[in-house]
C-alpha positions in Angstrom: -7.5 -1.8 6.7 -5.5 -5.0 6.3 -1.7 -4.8 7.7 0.9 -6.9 8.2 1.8 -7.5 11.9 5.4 -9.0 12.8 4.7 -11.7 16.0 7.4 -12.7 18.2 6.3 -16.9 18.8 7.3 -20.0 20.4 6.2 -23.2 19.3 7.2 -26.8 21.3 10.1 -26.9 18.5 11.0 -23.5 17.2 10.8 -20.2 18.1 11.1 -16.9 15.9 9.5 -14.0 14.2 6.2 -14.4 11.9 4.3 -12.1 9.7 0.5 -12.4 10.3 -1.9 -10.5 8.8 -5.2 -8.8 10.3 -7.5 -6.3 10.1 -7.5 -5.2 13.7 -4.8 -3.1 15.3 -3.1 -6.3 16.5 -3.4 -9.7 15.8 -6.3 -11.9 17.3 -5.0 -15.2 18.5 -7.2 -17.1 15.8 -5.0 -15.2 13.2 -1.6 -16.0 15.1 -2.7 -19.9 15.3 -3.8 -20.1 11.5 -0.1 -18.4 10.6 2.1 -20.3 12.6 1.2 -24.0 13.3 1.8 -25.1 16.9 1.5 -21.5 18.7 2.3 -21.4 22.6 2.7 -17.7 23.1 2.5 -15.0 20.0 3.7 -11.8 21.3 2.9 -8.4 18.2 5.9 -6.5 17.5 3.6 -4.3 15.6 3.2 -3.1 12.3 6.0 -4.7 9.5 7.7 -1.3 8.1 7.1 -0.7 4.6 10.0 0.3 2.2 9.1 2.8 -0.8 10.9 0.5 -3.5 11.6 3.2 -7.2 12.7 3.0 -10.4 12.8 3.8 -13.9 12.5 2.5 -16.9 11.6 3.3 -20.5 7.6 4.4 -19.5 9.2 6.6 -16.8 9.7 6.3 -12.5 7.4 3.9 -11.0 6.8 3.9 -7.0 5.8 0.5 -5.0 5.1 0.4 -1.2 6.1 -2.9 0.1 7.6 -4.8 3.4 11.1 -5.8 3.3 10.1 -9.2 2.0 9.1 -7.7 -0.8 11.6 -5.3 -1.4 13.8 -8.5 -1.3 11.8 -10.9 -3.7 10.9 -7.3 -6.4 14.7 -6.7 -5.8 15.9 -9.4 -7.6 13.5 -9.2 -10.6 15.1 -5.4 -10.9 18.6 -6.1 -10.3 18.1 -9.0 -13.3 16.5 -6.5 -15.4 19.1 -3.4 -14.7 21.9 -6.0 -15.9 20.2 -6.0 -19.0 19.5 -2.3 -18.9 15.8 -2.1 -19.1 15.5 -0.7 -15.7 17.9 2.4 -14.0 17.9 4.5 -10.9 16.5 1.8 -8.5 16.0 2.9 -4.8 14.7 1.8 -1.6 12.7 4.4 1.5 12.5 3.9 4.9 8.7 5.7 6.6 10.6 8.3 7.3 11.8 8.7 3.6 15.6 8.0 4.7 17.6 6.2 1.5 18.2 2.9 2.5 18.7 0.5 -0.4 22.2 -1.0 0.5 20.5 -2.3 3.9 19.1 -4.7 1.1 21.5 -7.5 0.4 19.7 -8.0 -2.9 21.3 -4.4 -3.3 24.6 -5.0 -2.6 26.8 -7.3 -5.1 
């Protein structure tokens, strides 16, 4: 199954945290160096958590798992459309089903 691993990396002019997708349970070192240009060292912080993003709109509640990119980048296209009132009732789930929408700053104005 294909998941999305967060990597902790250094480069000779930047360091920071990537997102590198695999199909193993970590990333291989080919993946890390065809993600991030440059890699020294590429430490996996494991698995990116993924948000349960809902809401409604005229068809009914609709349900998207997604990482926190995503719930950033879809977040925006909702909050555009609830302005114009074509979408309602829009909230965000942590894994362990815990409400966390305002941790979102596309969620809070």
């Amino acid at each position: 199954m294909f998941t999305t691993h967060l990597v902790a990396y250094t480069t000779a002019t930047e360091q920071g945290i990537a997102r590198v997708g695999t199909d193993h349970t970590a990333p291989t070192l080919d993946e890390m160096t065809a993600e991030i240009p440059g890699l020294i060292t590429g430490f996996d912080l494991g698995r990116e958590p993924q948000y349960t993003l809902t809401y409604e709109n005229r068809n009914g509640t609709v349900e998207k798992v997604i990482g926190a990119a995503g719930v950033e980048r879809v977040g925006r296209v909702l909050m555009n459309l609830a302005d114009r009132g074509t979408v309602w009732n829009i909230e965000c789930f942590d894994e362990q089903g815990l409400e966390v929408t305002f941790n979102f700053a596309v969620f809070c104005c």
